[in-house]
PDB file of N, H, CA, C and O in Angstrom:
ATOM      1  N   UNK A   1     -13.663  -1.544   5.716  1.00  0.00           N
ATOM      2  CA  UNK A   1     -13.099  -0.488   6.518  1.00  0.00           C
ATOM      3  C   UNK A   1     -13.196  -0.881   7.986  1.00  0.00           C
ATOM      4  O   UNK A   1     -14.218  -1.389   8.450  1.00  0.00           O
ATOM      5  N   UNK A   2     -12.080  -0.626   8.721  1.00  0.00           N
ATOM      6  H   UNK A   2     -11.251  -0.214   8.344  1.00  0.00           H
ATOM      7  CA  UNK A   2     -12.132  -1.114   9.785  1.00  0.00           C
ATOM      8  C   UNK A   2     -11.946   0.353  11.316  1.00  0.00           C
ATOM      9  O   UNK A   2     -11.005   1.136  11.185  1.00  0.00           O
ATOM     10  N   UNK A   3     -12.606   0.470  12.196  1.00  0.00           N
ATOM     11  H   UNK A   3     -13.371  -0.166  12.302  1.00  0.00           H
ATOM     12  CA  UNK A   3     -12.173   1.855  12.740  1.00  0.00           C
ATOM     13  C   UNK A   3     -11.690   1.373  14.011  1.00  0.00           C
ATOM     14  O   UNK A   3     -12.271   0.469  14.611  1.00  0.00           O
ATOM     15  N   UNK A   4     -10.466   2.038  14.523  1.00  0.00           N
ATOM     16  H   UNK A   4      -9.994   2.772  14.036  1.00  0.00           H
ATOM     17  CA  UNK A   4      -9.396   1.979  15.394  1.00  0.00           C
ATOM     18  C   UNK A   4      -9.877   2.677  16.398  1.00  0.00           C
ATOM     19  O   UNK A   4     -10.865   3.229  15.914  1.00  0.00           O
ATOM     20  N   UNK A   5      -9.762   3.079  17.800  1.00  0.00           N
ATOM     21  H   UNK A   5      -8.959   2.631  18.193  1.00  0.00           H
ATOM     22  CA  UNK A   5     -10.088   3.966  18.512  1.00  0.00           C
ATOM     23  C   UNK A   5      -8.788   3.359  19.573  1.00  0.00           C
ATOM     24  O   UNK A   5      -8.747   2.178  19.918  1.00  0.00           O
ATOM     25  N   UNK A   6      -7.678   4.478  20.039  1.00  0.00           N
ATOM     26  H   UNK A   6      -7.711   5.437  19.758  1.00  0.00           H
ATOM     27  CA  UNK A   6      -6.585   4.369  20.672  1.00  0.00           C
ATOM     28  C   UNK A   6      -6.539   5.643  21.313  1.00  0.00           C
ATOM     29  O   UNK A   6      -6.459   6.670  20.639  1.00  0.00           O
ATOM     30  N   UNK A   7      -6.582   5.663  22.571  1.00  0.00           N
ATOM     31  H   UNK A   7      -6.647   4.829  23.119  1.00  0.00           H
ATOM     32  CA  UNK A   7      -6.067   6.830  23.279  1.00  0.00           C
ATOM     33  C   UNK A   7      -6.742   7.932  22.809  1.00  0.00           C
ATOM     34  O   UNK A   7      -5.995   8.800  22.356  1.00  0.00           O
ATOM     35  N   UNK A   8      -7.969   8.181  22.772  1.00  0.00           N
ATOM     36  H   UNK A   8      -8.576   7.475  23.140  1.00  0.00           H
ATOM     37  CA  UNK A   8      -9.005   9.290  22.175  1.00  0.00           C
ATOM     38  C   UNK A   8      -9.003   9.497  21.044  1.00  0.00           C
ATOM     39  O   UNK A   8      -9.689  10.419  20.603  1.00  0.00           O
ATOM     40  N   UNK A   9      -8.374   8.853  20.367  1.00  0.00           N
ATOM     41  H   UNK A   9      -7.817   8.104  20.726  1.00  0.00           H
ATOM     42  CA  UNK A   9      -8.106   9.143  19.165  1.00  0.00           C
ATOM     43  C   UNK A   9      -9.037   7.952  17.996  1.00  0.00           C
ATOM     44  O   UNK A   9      -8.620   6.796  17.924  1.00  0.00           O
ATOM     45  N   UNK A  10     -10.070   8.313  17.293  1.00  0.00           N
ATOM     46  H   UNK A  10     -10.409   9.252  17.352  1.00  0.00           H
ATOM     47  CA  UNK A  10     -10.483   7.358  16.218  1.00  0.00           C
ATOM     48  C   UNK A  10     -10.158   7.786  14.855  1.00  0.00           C
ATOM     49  O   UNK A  10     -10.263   8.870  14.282  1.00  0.00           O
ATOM     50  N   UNK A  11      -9.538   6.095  14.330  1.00  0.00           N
ATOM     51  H   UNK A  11      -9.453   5.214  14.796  1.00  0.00           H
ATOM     52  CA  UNK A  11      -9.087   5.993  12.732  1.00  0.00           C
ATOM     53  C   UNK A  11      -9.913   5.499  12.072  1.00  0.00           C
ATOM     54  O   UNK A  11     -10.706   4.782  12.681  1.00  0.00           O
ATOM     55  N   UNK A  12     -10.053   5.616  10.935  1.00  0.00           N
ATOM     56  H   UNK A  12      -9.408   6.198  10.441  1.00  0.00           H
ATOM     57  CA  UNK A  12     -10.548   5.003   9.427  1.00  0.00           C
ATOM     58  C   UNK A  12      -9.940   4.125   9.494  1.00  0.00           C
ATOM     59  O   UNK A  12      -9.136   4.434  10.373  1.00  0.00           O
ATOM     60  N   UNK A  13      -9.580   2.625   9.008  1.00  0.00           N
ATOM     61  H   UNK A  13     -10.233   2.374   8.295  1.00  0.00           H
ATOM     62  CA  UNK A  13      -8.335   2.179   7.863  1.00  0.00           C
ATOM     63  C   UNK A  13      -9.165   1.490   7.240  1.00  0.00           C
ATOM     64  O   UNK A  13     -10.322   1.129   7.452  1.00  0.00           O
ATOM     65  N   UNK A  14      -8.001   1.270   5.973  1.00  0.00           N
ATOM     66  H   UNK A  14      -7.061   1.563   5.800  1.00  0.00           H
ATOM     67  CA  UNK A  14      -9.202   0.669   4.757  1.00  0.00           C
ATOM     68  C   UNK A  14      -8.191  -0.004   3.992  1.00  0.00           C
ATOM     69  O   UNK A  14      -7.125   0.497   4.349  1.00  0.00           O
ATOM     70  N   UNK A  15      -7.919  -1.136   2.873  1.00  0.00           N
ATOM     71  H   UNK A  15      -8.785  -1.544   2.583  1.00  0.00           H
ATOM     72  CA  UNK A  15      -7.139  -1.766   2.758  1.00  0.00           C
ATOM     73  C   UNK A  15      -6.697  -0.241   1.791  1.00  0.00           C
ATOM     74  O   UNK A  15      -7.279   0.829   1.615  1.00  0.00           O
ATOM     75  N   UNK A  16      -5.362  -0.818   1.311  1.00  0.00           N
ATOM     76  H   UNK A  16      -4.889  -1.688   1.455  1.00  0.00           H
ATOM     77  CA  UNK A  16      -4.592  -0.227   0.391  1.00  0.00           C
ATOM     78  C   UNK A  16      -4.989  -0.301  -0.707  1.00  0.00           C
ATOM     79  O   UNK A  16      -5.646  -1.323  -0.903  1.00  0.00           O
ATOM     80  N   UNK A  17      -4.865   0.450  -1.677  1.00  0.00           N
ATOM     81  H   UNK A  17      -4.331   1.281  -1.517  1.00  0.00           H
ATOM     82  CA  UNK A  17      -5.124   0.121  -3.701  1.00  0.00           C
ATOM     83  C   UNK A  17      -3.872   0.604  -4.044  1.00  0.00           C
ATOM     84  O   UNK A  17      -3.057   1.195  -3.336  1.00  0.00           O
ATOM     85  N   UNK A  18      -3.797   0.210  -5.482  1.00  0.00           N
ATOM     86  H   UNK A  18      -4.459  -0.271  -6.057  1.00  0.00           H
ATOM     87  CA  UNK A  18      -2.903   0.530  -6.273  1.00  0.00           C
ATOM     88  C   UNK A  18      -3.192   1.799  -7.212  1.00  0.00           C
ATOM     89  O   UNK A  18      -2.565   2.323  -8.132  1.00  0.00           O
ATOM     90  N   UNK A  19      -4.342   2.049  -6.615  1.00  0.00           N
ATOM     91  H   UNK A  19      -4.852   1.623  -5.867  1.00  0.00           H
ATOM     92  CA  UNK A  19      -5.159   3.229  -7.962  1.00  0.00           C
ATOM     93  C   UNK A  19      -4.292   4.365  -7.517  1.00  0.00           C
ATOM     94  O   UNK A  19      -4.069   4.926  -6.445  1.00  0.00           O
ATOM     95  N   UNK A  20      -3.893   4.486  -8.746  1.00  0.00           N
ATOM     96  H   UNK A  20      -4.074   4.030  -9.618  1.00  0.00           H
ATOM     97  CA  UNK A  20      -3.286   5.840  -9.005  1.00  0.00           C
ATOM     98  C   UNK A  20      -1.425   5.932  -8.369  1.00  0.00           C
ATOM     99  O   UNK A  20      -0.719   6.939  -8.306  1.00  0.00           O
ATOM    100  N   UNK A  21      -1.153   4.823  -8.069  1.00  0.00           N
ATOM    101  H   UNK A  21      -1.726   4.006  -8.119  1.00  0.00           H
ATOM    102  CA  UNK A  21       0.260   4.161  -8.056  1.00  0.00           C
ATOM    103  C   UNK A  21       1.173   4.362  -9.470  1.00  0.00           C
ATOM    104  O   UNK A  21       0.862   3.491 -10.282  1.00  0.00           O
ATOM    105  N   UNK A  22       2.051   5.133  -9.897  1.00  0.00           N
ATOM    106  H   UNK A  22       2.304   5.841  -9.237  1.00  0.00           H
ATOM    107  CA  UNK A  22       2.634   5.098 -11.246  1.00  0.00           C
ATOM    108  C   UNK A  22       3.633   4.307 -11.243  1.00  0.00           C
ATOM    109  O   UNK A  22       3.856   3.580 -12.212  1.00  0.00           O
ATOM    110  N   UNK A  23       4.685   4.317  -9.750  1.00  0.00           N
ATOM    111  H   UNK A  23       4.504   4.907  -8.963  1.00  0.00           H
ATOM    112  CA  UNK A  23       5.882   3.577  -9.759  1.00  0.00           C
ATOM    113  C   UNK A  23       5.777   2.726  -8.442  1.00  0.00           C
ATOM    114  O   UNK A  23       5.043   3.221  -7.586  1.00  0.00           O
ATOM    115  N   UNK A  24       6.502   1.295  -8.065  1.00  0.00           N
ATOM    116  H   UNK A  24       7.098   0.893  -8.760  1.00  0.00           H
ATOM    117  CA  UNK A  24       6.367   0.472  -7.328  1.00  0.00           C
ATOM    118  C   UNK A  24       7.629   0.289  -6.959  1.00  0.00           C
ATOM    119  O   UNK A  24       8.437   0.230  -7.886  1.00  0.00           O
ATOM    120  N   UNK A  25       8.087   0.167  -5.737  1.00  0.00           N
ATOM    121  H   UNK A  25       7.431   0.214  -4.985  1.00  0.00           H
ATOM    122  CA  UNK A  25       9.611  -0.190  -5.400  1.00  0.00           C
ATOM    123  C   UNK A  25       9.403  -1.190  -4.743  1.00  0.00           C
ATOM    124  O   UNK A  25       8.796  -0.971  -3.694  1.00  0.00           O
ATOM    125  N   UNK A  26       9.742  -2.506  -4.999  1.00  0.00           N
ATOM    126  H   UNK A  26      10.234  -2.684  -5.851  1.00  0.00           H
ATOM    127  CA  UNK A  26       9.930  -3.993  -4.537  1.00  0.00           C
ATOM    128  C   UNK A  26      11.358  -4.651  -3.886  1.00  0.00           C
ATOM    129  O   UNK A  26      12.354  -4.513  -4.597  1.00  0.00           O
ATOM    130  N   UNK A  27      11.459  -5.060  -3.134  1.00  0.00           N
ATOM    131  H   UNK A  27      10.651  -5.172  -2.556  1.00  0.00           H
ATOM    132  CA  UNK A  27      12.793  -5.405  -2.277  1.00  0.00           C
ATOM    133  C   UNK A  27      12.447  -6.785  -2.218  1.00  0.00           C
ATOM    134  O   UNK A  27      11.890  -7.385  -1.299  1.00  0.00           O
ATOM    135  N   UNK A  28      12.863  -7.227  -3.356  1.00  0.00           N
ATOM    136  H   UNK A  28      13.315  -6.740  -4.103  1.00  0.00           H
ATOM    137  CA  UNK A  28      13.060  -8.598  -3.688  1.00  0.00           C
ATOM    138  C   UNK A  28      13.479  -9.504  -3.556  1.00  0.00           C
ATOM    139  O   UNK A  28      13.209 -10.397  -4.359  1.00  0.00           O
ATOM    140  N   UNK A  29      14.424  -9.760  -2.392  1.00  0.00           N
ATOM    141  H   UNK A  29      14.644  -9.035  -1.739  1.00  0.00           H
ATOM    142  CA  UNK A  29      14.487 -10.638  -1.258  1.00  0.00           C
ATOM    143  C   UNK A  29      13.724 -10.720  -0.602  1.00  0.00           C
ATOM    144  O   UNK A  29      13.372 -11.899  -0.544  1.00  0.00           O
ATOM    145  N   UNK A  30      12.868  -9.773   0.357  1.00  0.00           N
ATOM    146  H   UNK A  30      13.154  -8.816   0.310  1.00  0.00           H
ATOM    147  CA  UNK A  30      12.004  -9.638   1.894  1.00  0.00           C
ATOM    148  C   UNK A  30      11.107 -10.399   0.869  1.00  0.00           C
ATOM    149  O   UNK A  30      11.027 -11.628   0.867  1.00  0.00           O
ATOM    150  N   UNK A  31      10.479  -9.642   0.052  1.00  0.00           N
ATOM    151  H   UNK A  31      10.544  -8.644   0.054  1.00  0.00           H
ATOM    152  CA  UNK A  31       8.913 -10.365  -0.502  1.00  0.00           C
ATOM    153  C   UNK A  31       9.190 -11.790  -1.203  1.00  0.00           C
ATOM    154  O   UNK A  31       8.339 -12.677  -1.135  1.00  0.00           O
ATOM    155  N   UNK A  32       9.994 -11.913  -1.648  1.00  0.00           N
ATOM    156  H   UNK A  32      10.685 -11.193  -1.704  1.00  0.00           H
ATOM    157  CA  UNK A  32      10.558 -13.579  -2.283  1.00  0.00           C
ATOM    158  C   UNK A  32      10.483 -14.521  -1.398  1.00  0.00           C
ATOM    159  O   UNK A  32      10.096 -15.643  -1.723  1.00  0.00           O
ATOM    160  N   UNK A  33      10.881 -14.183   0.004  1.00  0.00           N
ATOM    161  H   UNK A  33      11.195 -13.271   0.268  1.00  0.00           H
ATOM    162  CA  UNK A  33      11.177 -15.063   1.168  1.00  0.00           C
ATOM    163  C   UNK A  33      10.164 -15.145   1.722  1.00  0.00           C
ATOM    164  O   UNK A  33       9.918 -16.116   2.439  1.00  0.00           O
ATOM    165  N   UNK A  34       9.082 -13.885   1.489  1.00  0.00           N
ATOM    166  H   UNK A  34       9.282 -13.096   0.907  1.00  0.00           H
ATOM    167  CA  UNK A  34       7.683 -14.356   2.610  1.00  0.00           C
ATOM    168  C   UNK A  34       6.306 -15.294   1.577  1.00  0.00           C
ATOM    169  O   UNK A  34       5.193 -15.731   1.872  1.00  0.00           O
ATOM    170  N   UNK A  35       7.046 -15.274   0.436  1.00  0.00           N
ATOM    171  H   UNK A  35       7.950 -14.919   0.196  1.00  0.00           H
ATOM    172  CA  UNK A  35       6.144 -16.351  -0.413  1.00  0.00           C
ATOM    173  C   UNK A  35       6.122 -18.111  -0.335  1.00  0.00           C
ATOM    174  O   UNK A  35       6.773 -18.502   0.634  1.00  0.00           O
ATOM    175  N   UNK A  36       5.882 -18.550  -0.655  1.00  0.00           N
ATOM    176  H   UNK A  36       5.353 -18.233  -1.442  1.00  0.00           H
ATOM    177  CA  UNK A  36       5.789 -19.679  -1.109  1.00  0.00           C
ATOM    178  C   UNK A  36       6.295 -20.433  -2.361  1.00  0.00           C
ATOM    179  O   UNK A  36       6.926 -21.462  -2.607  1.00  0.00           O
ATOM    180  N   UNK A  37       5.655 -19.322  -3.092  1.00  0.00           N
ATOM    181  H   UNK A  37       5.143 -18.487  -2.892  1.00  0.00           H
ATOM    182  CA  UNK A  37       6.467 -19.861  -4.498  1.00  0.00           C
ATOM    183  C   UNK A  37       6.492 -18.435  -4.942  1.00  0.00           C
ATOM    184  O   UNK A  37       5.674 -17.587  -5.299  1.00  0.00           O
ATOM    185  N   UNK A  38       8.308 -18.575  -4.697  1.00  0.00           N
ATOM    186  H   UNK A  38       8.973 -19.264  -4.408  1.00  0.00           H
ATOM    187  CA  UNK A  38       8.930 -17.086  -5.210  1.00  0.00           C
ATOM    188  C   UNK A  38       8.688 -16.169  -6.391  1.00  0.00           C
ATOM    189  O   UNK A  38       8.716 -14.944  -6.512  1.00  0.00           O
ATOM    190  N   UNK A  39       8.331 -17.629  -7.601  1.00  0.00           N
ATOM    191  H   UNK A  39       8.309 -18.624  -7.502  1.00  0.00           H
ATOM    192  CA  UNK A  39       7.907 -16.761  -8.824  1.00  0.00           C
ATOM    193  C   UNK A  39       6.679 -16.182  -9.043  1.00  0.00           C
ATOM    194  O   UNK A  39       6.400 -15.621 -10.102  1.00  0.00           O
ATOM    195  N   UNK A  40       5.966 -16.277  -8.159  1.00  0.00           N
ATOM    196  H   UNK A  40       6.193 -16.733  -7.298  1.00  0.00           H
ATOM    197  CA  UNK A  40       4.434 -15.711  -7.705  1.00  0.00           C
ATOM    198  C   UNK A  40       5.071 -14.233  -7.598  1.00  0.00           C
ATOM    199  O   UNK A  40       4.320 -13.582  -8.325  1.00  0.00           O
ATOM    200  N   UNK A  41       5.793 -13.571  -7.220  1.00  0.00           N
ATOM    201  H   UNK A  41       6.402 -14.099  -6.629  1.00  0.00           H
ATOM    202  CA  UNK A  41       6.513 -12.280  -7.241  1.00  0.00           C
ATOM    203  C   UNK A  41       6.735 -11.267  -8.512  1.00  0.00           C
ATOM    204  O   UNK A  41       6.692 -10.049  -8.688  1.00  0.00           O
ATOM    205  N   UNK A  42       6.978 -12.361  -9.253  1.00  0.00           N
ATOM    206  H   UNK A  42       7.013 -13.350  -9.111  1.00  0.00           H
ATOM    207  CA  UNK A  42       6.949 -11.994 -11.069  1.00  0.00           C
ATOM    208  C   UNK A  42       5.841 -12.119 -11.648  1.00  0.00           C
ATOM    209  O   UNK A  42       5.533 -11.259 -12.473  1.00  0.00           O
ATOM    210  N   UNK A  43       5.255 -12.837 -11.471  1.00  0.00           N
ATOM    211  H   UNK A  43       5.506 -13.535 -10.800  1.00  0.00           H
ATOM    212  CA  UNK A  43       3.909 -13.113 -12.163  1.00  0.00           C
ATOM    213  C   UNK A  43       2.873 -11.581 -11.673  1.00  0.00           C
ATOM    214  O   UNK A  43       2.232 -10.825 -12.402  1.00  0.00           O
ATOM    215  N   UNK A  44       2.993 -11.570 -10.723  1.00  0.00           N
ATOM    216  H   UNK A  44       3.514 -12.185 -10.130  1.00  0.00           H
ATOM    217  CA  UNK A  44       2.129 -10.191  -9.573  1.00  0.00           C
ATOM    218  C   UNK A  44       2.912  -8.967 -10.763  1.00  0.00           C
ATOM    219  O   UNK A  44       2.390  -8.338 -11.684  1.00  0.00           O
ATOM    220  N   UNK A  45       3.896  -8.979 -10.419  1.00  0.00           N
ATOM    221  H   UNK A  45       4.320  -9.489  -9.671  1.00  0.00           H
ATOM    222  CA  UNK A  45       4.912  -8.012 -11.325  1.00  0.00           C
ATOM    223  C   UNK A  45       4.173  -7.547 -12.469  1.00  0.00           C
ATOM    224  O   UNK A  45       3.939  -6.356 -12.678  1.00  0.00           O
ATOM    225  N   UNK A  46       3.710  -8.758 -13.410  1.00  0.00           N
ATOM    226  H   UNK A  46       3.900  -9.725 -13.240  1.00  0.00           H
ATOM    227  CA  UNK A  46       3.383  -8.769 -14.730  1.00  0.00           C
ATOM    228  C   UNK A  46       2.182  -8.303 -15.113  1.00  0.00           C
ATOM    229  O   UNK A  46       1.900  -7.763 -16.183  1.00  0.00           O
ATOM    230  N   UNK A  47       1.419  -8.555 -14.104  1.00  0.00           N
ATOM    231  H   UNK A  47       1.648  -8.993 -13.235  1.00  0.00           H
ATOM    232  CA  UNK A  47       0.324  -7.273 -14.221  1.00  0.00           C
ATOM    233  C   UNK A  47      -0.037  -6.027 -13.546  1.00  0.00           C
ATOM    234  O   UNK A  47      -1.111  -5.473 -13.780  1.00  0.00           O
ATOM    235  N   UNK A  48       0.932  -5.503 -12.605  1.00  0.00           N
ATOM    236  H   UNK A  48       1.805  -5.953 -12.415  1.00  0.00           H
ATOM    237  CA  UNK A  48       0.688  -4.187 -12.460  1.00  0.00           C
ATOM    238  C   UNK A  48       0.588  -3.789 -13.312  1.00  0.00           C
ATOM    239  O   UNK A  48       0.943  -4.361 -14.343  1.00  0.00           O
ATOM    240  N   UNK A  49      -0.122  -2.221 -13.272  1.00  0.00           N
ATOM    241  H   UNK A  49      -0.410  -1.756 -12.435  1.00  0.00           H
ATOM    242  CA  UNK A  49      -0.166  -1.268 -14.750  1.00  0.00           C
ATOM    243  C   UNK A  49       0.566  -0.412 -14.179  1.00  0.00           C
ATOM    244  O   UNK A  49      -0.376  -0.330 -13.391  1.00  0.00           O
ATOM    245  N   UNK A  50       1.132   0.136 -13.883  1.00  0.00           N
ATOM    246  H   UNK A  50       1.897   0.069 -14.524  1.00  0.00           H
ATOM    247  CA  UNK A  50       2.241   0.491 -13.399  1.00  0.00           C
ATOM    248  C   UNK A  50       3.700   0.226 -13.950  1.00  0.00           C
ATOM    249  O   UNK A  50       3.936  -0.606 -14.827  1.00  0.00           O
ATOM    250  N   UNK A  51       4.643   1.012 -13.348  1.00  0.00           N
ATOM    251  H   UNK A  51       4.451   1.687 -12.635  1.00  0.00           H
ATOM    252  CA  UNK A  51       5.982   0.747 -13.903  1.00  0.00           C
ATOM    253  C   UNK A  51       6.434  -0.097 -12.547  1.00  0.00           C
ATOM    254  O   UNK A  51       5.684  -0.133 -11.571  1.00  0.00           O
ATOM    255  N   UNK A  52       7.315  -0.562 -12.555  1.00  0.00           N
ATOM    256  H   UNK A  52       7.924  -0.533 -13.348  1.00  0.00           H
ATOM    257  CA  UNK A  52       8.032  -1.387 -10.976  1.00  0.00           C
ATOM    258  C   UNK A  52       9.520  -1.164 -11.323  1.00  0.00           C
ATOM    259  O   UNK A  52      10.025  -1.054 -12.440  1.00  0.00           O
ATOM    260  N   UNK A  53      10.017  -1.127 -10.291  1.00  0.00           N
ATOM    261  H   UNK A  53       9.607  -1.216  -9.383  1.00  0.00           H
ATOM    262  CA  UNK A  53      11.502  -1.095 -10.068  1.00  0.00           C
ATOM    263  C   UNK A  53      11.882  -2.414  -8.921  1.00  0.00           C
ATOM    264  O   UNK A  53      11.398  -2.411  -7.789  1.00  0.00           O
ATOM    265  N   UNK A  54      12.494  -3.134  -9.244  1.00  0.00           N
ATOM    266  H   UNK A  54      12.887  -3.137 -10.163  1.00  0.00           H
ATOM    267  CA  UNK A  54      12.764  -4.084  -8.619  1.00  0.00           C
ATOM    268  C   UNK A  54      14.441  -4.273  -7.640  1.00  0.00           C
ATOM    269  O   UNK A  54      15.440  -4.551  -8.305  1.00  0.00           O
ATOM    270  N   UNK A  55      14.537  -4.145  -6.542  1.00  0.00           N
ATOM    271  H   UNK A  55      13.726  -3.920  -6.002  1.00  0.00           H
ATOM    272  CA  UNK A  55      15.507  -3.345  -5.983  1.00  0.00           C
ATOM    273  C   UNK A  55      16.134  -5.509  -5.286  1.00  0.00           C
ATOM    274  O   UNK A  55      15.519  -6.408  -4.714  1.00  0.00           O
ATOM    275  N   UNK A  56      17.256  -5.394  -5.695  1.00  0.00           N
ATOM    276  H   UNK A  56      17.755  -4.663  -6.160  1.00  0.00           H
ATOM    277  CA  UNK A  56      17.748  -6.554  -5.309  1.00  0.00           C
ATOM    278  C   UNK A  56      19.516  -5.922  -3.944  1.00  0.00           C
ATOM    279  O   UNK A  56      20.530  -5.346  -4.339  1.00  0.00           O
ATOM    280  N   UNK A  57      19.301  -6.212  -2.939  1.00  0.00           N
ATOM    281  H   UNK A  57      18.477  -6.679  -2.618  1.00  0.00           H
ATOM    282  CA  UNK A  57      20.654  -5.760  -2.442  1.00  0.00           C
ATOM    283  C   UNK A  57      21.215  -7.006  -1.422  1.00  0.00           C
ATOM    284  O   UNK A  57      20.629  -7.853  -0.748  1.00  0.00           O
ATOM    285  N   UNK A  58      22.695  -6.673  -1.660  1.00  0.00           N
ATOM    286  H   UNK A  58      23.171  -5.985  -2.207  1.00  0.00           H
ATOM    287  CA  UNK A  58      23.760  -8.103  -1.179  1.00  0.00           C
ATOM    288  C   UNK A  58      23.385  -8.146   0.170  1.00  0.00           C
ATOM    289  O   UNK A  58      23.874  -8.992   0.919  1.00  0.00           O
TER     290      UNK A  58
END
């Protein structure tokens, strides 16, 4: 956990989880392109427990 303090104001942040995530929306270009090896994208895919929707646009 990391705490922010901006303009009087102090934050919490803490990484993200997936707990309690049911559905995932992926834009599968942006994240394909910031990998290395694109199929690392699918593989990640393959074990969410979760459902995913995989959103591809022209």
């Amino acid at each position: 956990m990391v705490e922010v303090k901006r303009k009087g104001i102090a934050a919490k942040l803490r990484p993200a989880t997936l707990e309690g995530v049911q559905c995932l929306y992926v834009d599968v270009n942006s994240v394909a392109a910031a990998l290395s090896d694109p199929e690392e994208l699918f593989r990640s895919m393959a074990s969410f427990p979760g459902r995913a929707v995989l959103v591809i646009d022209a």
